[in-house]
N, CA, C and O of each residue as an XYZ file, in Angstrom:
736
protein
N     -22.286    165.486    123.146
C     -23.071    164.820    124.161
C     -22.207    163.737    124.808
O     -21.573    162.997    124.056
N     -22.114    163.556    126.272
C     -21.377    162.718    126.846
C     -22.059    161.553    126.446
O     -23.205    161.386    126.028
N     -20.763    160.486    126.741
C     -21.530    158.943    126.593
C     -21.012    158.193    128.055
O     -20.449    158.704    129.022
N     -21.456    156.703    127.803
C     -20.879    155.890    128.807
C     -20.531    154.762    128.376
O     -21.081    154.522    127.301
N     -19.460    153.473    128.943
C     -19.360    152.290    128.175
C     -19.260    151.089    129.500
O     -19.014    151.060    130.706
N     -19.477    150.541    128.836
C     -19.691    149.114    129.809
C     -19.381    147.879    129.329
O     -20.241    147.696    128.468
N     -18.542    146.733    129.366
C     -18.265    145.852    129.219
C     -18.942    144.523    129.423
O     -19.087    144.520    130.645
N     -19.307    143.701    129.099
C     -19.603    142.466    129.721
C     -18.085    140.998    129.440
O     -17.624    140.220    128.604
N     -17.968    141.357    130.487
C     -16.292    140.461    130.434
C     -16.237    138.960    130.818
O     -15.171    138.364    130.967
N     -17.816    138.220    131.013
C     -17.933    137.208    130.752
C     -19.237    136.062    130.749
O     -19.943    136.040    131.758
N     -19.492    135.298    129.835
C     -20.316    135.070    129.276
C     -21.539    133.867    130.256
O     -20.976    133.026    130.957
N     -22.729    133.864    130.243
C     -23.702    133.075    130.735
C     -23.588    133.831    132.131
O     -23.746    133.015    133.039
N     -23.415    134.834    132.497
C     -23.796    135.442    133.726
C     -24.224    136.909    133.314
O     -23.898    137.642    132.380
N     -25.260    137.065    134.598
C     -25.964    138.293    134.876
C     -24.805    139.456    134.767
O     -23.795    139.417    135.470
N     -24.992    140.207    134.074
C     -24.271    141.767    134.416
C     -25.003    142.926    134.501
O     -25.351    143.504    133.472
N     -25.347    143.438    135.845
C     -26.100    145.039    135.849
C     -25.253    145.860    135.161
O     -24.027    145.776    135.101
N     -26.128    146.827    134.537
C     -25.901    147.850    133.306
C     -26.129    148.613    134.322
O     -27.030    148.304    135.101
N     -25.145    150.089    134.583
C     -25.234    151.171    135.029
C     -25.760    152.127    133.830
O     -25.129    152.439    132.820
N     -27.017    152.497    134.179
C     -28.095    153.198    133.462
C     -28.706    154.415    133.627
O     -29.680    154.254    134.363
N     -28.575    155.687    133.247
C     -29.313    156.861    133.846
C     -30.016    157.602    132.546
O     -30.276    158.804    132.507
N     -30.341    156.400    131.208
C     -30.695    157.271    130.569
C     -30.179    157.517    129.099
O     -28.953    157.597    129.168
N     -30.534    157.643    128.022
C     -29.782    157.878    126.761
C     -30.258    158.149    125.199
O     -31.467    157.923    125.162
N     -29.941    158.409    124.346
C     -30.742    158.964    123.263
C     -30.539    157.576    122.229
O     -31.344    157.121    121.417
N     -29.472    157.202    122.499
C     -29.150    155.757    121.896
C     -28.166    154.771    122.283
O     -27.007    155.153    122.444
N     -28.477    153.506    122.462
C     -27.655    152.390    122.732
C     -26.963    151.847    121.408
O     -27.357    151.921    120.244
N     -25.605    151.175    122.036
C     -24.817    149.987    120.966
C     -24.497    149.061    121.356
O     -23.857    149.051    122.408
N     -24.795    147.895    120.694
C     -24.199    146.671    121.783
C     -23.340    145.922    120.345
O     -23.818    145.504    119.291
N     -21.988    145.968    120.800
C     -21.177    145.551    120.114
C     -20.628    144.259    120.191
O     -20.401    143.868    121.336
N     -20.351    143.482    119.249
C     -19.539    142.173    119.575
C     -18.408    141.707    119.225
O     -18.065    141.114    118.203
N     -17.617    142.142    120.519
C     -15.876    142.453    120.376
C     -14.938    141.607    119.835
O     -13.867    141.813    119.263
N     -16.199    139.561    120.442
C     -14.988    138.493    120.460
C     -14.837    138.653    119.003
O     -15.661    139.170    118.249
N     -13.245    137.956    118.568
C     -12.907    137.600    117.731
C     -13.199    136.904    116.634
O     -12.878    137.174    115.477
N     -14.093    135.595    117.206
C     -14.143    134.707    116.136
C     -15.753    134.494    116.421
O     -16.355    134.165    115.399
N     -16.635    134.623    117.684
C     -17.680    133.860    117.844
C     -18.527    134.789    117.728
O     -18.154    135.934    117.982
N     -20.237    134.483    117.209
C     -21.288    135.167    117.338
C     -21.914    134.978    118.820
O     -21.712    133.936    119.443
N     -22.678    136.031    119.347
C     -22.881    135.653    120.432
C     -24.445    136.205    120.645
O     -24.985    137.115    120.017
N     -25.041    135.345    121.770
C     -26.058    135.924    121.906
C     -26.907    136.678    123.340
O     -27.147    136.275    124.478
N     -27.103    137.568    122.821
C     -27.550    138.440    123.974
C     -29.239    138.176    124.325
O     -30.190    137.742    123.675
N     -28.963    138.895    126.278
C     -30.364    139.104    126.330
C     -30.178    140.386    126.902
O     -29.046    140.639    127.314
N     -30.983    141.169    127.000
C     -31.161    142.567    128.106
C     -32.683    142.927    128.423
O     -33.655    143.051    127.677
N     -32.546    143.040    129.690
C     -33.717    143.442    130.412
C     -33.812    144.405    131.456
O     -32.848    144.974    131.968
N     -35.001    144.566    131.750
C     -35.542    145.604    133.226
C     -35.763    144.565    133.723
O     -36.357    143.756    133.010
N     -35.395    144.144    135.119
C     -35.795    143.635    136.544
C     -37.144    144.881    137.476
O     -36.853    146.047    137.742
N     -38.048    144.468    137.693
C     -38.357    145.170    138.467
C     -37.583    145.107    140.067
O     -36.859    144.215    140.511
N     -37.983    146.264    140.659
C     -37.170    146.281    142.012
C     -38.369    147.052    143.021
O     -37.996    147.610    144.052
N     -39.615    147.034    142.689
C     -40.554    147.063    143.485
C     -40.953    145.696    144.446
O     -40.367    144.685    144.059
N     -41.742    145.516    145.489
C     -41.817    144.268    145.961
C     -43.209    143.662    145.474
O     -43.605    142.534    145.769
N     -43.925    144.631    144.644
C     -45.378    144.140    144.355
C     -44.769    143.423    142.635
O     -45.669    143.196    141.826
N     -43.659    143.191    142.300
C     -43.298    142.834    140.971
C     -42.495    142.314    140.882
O     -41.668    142.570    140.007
N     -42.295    140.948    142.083
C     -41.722    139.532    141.862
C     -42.514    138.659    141.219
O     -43.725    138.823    141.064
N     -41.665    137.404    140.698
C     -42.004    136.287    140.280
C     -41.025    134.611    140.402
O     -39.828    134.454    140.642
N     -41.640    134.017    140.246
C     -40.725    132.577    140.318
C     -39.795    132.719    139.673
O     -40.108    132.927    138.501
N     -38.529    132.713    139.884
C     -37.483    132.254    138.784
C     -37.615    131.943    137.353
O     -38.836    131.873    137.211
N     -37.239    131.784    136.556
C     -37.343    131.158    135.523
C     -36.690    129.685    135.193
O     -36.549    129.151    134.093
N     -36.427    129.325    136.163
C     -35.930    128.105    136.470
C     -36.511    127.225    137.064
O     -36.296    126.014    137.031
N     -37.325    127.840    137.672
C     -38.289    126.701    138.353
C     -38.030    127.325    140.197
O     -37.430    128.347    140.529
N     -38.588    126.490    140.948
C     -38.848    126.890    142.469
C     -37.755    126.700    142.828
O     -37.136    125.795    142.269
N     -36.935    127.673    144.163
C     -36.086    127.595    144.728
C     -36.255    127.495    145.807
O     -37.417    127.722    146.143
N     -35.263    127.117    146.947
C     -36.523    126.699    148.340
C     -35.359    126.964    149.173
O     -34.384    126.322    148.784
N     -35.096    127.822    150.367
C     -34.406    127.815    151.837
C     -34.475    126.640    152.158
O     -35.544    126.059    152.345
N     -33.068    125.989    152.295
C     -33.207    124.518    153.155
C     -32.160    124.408    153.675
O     -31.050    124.216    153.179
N     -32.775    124.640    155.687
C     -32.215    124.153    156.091
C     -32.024    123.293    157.031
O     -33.059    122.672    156.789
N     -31.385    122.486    158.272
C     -31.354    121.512    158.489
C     -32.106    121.790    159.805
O     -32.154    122.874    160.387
N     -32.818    120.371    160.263
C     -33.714    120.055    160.812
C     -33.195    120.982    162.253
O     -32.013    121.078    162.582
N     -34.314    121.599    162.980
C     -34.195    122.089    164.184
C     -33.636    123.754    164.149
O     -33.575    124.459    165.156
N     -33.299    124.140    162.936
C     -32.589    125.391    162.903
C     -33.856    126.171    162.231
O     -34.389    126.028    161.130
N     -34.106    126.977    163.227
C     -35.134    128.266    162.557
C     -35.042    128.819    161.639
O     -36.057    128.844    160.943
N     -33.777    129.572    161.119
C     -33.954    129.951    159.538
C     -32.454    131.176    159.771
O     -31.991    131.364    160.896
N     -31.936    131.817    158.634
C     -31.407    132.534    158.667
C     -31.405    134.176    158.862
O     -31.885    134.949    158.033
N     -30.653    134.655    160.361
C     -31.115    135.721    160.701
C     -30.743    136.805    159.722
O     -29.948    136.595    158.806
N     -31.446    138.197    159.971
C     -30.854    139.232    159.416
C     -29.546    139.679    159.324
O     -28.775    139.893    160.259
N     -29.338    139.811    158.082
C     -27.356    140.428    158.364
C     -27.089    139.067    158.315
O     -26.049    138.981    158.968
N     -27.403    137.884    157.921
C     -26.521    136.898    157.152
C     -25.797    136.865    155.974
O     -26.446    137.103    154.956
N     -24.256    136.561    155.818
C     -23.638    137.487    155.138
C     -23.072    136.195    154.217
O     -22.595    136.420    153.105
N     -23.184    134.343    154.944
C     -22.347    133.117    154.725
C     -23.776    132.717    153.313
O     -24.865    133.288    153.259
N     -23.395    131.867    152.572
C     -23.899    131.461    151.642
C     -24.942    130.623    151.689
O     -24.568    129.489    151.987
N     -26.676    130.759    151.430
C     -27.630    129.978    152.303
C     -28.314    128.844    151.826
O     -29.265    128.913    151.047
N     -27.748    127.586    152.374
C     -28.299    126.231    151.298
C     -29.392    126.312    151.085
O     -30.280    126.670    151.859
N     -29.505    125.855    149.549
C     -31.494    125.902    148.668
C     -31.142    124.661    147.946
O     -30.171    124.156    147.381
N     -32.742    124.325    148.307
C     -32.902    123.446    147.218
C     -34.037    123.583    146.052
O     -34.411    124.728    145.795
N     -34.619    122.479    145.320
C     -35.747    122.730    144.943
C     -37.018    122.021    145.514
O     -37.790    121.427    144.760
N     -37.240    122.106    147.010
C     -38.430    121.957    147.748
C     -38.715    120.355    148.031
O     -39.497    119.968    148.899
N     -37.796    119.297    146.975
C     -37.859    118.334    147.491
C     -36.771    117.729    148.281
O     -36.652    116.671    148.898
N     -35.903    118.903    148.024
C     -34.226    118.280    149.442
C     -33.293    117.931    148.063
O     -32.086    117.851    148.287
N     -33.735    117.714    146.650
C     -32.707    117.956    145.577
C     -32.325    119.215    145.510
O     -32.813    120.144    146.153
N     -30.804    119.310    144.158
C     -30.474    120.361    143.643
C     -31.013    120.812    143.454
O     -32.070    120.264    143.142
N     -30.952    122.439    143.407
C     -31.709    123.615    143.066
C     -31.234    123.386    141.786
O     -30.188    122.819    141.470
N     -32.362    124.030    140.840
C     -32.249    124.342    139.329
C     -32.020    126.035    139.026
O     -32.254    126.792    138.084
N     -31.430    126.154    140.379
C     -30.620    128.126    140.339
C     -29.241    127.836    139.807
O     -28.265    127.153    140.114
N     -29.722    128.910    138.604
C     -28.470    129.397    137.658
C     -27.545    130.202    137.347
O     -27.681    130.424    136.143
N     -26.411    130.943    137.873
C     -25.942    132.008    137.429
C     -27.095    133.082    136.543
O     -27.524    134.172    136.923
N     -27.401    132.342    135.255
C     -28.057    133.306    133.983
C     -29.343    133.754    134.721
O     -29.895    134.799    134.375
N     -29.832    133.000    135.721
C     -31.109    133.594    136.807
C     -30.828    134.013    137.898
O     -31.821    134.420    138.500
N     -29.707    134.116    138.549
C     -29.937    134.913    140.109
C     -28.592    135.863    140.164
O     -28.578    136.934    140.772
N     -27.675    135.428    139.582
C     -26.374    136.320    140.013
C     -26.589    137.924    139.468
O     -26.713    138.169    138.268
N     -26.615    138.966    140.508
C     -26.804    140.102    140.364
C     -28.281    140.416    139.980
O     -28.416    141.160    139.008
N     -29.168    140.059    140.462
C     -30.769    139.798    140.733
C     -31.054    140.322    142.441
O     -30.390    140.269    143.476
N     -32.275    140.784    142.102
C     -32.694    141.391    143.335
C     -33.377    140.012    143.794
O     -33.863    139.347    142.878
N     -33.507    139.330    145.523
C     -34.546    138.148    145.658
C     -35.003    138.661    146.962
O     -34.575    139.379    147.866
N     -35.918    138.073    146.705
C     -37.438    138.353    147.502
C     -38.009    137.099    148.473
O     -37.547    135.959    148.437
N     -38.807    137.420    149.108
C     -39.878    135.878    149.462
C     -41.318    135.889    148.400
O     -41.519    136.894    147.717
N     -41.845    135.236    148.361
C     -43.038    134.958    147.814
C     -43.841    136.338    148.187
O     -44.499    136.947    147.343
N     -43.701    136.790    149.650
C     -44.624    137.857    149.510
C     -44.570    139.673    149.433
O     -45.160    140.706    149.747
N     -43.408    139.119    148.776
C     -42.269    140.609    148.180
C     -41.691    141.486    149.109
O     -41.785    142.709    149.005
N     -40.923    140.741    150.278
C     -40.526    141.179    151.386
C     -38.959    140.555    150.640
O     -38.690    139.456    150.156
N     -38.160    141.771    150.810
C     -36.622    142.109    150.090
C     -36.067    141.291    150.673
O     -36.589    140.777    151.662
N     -34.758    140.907    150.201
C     -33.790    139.413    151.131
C     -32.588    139.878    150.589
O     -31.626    139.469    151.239
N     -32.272    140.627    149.578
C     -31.291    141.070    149.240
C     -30.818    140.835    147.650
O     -31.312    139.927    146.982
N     -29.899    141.669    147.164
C     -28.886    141.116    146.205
C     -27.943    139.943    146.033
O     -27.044    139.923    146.874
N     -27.933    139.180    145.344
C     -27.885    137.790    144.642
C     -26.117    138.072    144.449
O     -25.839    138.668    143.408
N     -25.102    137.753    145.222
C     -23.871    138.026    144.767
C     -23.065    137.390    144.246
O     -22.075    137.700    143.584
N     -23.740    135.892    144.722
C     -22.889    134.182    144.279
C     -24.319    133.112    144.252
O     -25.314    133.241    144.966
N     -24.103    132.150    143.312
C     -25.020    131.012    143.199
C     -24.248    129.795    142.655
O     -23.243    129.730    141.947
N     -25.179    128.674    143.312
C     -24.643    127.273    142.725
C     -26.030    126.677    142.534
O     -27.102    127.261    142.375
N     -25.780    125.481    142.584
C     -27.363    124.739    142.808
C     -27.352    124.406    144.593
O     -28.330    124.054    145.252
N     -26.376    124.569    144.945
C     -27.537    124.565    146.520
C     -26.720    125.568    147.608
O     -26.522    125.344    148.802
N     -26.329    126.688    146.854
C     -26.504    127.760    148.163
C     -26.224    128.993    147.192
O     -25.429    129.122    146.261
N     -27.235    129.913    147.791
C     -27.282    131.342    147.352
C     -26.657    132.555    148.292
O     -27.024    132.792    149.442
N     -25.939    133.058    147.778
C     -25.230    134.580    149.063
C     -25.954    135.390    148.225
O     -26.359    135.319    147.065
N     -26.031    136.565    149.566
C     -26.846    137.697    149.213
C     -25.519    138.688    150.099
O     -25.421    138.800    151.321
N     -24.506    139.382    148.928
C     -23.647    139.765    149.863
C     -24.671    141.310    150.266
O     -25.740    141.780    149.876
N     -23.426    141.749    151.423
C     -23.683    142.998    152.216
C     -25.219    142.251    153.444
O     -25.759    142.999    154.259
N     -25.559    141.046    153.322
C     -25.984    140.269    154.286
C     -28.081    140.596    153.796
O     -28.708    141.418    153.127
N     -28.397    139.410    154.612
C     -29.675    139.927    154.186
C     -30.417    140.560    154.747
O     -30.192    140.530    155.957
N     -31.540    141.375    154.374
C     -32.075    142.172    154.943
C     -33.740    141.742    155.830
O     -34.448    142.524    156.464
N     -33.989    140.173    155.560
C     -35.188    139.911    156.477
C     -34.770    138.796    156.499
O     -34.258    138.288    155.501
N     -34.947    137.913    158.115
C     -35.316    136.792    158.236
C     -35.542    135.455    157.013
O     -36.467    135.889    156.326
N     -35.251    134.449    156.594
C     -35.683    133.618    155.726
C     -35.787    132.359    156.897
O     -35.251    132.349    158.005
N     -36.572    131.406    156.339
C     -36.540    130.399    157.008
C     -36.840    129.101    156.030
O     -37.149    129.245    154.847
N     -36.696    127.691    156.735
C     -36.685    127.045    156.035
C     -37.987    126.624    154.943
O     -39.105    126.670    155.455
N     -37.919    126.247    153.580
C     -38.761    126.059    152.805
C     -39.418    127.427    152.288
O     -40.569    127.331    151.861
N     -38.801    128.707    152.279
C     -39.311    130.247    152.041
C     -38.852    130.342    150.491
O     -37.780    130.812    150.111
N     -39.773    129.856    149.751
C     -39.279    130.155    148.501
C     -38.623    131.685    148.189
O     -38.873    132.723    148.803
N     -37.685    131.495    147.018
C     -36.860    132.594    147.087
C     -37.695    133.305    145.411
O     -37.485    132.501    144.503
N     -38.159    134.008    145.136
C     -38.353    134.836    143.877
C     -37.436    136.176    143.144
O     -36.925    136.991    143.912
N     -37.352    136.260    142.412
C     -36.971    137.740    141.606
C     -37.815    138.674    141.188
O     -39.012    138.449    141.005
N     -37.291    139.729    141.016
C     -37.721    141.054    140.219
C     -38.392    140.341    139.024
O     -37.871    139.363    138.487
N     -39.529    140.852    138.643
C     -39.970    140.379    137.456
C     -39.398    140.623    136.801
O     -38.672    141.548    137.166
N     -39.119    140.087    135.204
C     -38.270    140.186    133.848
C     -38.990    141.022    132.781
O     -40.059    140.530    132.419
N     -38.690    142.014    132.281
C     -39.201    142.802    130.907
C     -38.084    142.720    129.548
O     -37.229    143.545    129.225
N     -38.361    141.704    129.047
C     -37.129    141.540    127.882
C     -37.108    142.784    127.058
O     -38.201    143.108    126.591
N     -36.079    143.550    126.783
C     -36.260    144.388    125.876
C     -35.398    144.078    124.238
O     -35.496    144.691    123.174
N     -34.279    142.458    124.751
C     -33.570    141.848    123.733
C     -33.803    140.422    124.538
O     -33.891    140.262    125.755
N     -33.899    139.139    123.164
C     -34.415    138.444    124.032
C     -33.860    137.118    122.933
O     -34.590    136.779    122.002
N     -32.669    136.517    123.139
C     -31.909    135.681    122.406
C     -31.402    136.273    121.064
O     -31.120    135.465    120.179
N     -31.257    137.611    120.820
C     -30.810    138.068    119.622
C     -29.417    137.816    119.586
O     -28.573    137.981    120.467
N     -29.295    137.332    118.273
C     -27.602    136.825    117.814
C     -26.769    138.222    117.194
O     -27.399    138.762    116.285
N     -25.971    138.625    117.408
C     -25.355    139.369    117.007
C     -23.654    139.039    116.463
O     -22.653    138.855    117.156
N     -23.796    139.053    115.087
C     -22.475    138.155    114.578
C     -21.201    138.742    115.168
O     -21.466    139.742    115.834
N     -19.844    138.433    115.139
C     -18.525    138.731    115.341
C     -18.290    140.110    114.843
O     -18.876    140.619    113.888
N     -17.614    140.522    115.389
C     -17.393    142.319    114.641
C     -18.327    143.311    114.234
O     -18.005    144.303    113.580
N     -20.171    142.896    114.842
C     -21.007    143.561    114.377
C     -21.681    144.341    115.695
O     -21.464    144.074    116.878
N     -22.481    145.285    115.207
C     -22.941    146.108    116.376
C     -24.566    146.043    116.174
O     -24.984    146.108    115.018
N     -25.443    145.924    117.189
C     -26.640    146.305    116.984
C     -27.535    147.894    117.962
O     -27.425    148.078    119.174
N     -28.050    148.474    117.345
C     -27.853    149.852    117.810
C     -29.536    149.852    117.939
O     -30.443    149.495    117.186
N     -29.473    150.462    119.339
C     -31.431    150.886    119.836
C     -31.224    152.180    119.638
O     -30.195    152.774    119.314
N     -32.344    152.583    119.871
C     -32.647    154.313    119.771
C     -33.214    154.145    121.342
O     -33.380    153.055    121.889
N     -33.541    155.782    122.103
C     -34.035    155.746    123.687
C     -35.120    154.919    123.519
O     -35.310    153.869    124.133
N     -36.135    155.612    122.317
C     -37.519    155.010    122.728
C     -37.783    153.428    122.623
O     -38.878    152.868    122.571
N     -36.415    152.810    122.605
C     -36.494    151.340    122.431
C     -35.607    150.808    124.162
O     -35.449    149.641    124.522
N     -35.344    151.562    124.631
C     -34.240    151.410    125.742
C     -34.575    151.812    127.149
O     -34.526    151.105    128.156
N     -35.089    153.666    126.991
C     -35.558    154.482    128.162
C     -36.257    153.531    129.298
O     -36.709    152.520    128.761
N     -36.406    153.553    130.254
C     -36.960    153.174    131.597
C     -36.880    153.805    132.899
O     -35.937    154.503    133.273
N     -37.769    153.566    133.475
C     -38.101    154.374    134.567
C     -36.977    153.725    135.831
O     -37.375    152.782    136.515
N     -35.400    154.381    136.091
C     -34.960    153.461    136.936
C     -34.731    154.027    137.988
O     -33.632    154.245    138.499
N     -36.285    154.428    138.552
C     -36.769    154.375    140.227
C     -37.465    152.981    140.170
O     -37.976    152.773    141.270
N     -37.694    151.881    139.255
C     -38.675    151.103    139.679
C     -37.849    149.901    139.099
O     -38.089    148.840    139.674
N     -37.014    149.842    138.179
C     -36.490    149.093    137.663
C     -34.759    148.917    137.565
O     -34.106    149.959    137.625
N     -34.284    148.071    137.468
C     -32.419    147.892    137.181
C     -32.273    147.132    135.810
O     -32.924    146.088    135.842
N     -31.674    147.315    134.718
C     -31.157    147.113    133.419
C     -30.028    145.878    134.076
O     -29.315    146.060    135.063
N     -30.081    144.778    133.356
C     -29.475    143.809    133.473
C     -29.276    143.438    131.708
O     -30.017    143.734    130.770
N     -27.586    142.459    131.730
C     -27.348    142.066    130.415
C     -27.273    140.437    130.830
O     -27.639    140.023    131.930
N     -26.819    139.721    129.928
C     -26.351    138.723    129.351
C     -25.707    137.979    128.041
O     -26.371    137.933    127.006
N     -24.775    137.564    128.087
C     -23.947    137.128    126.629
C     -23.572    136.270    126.826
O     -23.072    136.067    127.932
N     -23.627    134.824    125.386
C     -23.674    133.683    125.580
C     -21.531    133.358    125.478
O     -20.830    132.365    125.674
N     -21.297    134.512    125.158
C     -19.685    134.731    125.294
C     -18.957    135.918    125.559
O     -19.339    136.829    124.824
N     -17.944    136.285    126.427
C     -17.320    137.671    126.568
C     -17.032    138.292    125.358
O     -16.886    137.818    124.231
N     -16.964    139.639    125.853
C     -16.578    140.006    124.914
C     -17.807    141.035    123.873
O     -17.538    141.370    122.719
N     -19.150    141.407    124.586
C     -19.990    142.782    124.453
C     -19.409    143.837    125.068
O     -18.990    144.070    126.201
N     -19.495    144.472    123.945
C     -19.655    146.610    125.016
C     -21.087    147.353    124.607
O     -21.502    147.532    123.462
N     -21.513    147.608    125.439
C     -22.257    148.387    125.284
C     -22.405    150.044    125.805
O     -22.338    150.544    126.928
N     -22.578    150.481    124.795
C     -22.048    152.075    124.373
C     -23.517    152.774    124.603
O     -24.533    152.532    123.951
N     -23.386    153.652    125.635
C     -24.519    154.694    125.487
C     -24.546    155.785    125.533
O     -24.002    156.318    126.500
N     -25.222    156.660    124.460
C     -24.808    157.953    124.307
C     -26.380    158.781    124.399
O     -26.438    160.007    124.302
């Protein structure tokens, strides 16, 4: 039976899992010396199955007199968190995340983040304007702070893994480089 492998080559950021499916997963932990801890999930990628961040509100802000950012904006788009402070957007919440508006109208893929500007490369796909809160794909933890020591592997079976991915995208996270995850 063919397999597939995937790396996560560095730690506290989003990595999409290329996923079509499998009888069993491995998620291995390559580094050397450190235990590390994982999360993995389904994002939904429907628009009826956003939600707030997990960080708290993110907010389009921009400067007085400017309507908002057109379609096919491709430059990086200042946010705050609704009071004109830093955004509390995190790598571990938006990078490689689908974002939305509040009323699940698509804006694009999440390609770069700081606390006050978000790119959505390949440009976005609707209008945003100022104060348009930004949301994600809802979260379905399927691993959810599990530690997995140095040199050890933890292994799912499908019926712990399988998902429907017309509706959903498999996303990882590791609190250090240095996971593979093996699917066969």
């Amino acid at each position: 039976m063919p397999f597939s492998t995937q790396s996560i080559t560095s730690g506290d950021t989003n990595t999409v899992i290329t996923f079509t499916g499998c009888d069993t997963a491995v998620i291995s932990n390559t580094h050397a010396t450190a235990s590390t801890t994982v999360d993995l999930w389904i994002s939904g990628t429907a628009s009826t199955d956003v939600a707030r961040a997990s960080v708290g509100a993110v907010y389009i802000n921009l400067a007085s007199g400017i309507a908002g950012y057109a379609t096919g904006e491709t430059g990086a788009m200042v946010i705050d968190n609704g009071s004109g402070s830093a955004s509390p957007a995190s790598t571990a919440a938006f990078l490689n995340e689908r974002v939305y508006k509040t009323d699940g109208t698509f804006i694009g893929k999440c390609t770069a983040i700081t606390t006050t500007a978000l790119t959505v490369g390949g440009g976005i796909e609707t209008m945003v304007a100022n104060n348009d809160e930004v949301y994600l794909g809802n979260r379905y933890y399927l691993l959810n702070n599990v530690v997995i020591p140095n040199g050890a592997s933890l292994k799912l079976e499908g019926d712990e893994i399988n998902f429907d991915t017309n509706n959903f995208v498999l996303l990882a996270t590791a609190s250090v480089a240095g996971v593979d995850i093996i699917f066969r």
